[in-house]
N, C-alpha and C positions, 0 to 999 in steps of 0.2 A: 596653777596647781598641776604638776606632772601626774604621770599615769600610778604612779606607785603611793604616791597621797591620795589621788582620787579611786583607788580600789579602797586603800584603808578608812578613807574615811565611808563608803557605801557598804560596805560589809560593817560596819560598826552601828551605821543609821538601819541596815535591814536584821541585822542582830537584834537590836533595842526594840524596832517595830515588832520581832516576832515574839519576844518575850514578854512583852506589854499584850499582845493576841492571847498569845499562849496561858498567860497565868490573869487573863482578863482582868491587866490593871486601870484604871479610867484616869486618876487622881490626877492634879498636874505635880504634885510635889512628887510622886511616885516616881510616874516618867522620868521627871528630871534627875531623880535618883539614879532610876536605872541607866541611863542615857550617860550619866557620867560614869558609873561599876561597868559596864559592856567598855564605853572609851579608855577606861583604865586597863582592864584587860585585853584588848587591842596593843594601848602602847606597850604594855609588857611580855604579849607574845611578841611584837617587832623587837623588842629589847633582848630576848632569850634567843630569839634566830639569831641575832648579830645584825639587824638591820640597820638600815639609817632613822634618828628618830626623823618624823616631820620635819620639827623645827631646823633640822641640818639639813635635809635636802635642796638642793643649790634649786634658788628660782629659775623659772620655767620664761620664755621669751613671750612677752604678750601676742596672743594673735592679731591685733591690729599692727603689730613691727613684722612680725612673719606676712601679712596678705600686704603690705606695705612694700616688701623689698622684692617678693615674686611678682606683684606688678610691674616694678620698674624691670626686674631680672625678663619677664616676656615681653616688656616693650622696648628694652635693647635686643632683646635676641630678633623682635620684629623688625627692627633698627637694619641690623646687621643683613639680615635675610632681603630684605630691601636692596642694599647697596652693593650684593653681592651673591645675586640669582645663582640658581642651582644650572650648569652649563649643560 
């Protein structure tokens, strides 16, 4: 999940939670009401800005492929630095 899905969807889960405080709903059927009306009006402000929905934002590179290649990226650059001391 990139940065821009994971604000939308935390403003949507702390919206729901303050609403549910706020008009002191308990119920679970309530919740789950409200939790989908707040998500709906979530996608439909990103829809009026012109944003991207979720579902179209281009996936995000797993962090085990990202700490995977900067391993290998500093144990050639150690490589290198090795074979090729600083004069």
């Amino acid at each position: 999940m990139g940065s821009t899905e994971l604000a939308a969807n935390l403003f949507r889960a702390t919206q729901t939670e303050e609403k549910l405080r706020r008009e002191n709903l308990r119920s679970k059927e309530t919740a789950g009401r409200i939790h989908h009306d707040v998500g709906r009006k979530v996608r439909q402000t990103i829809r009026e800005l012109g944003g991207t929905m979720p579902e179209n934002l281009p996936a995000v590179e797993s962090i085990k492929k990202v700490q995977s290649r900067e391993k290998k990226r500093l144990k050639d650059e150690q490589k290198r630095e090795l074979q090729n001391p600083p004069a």
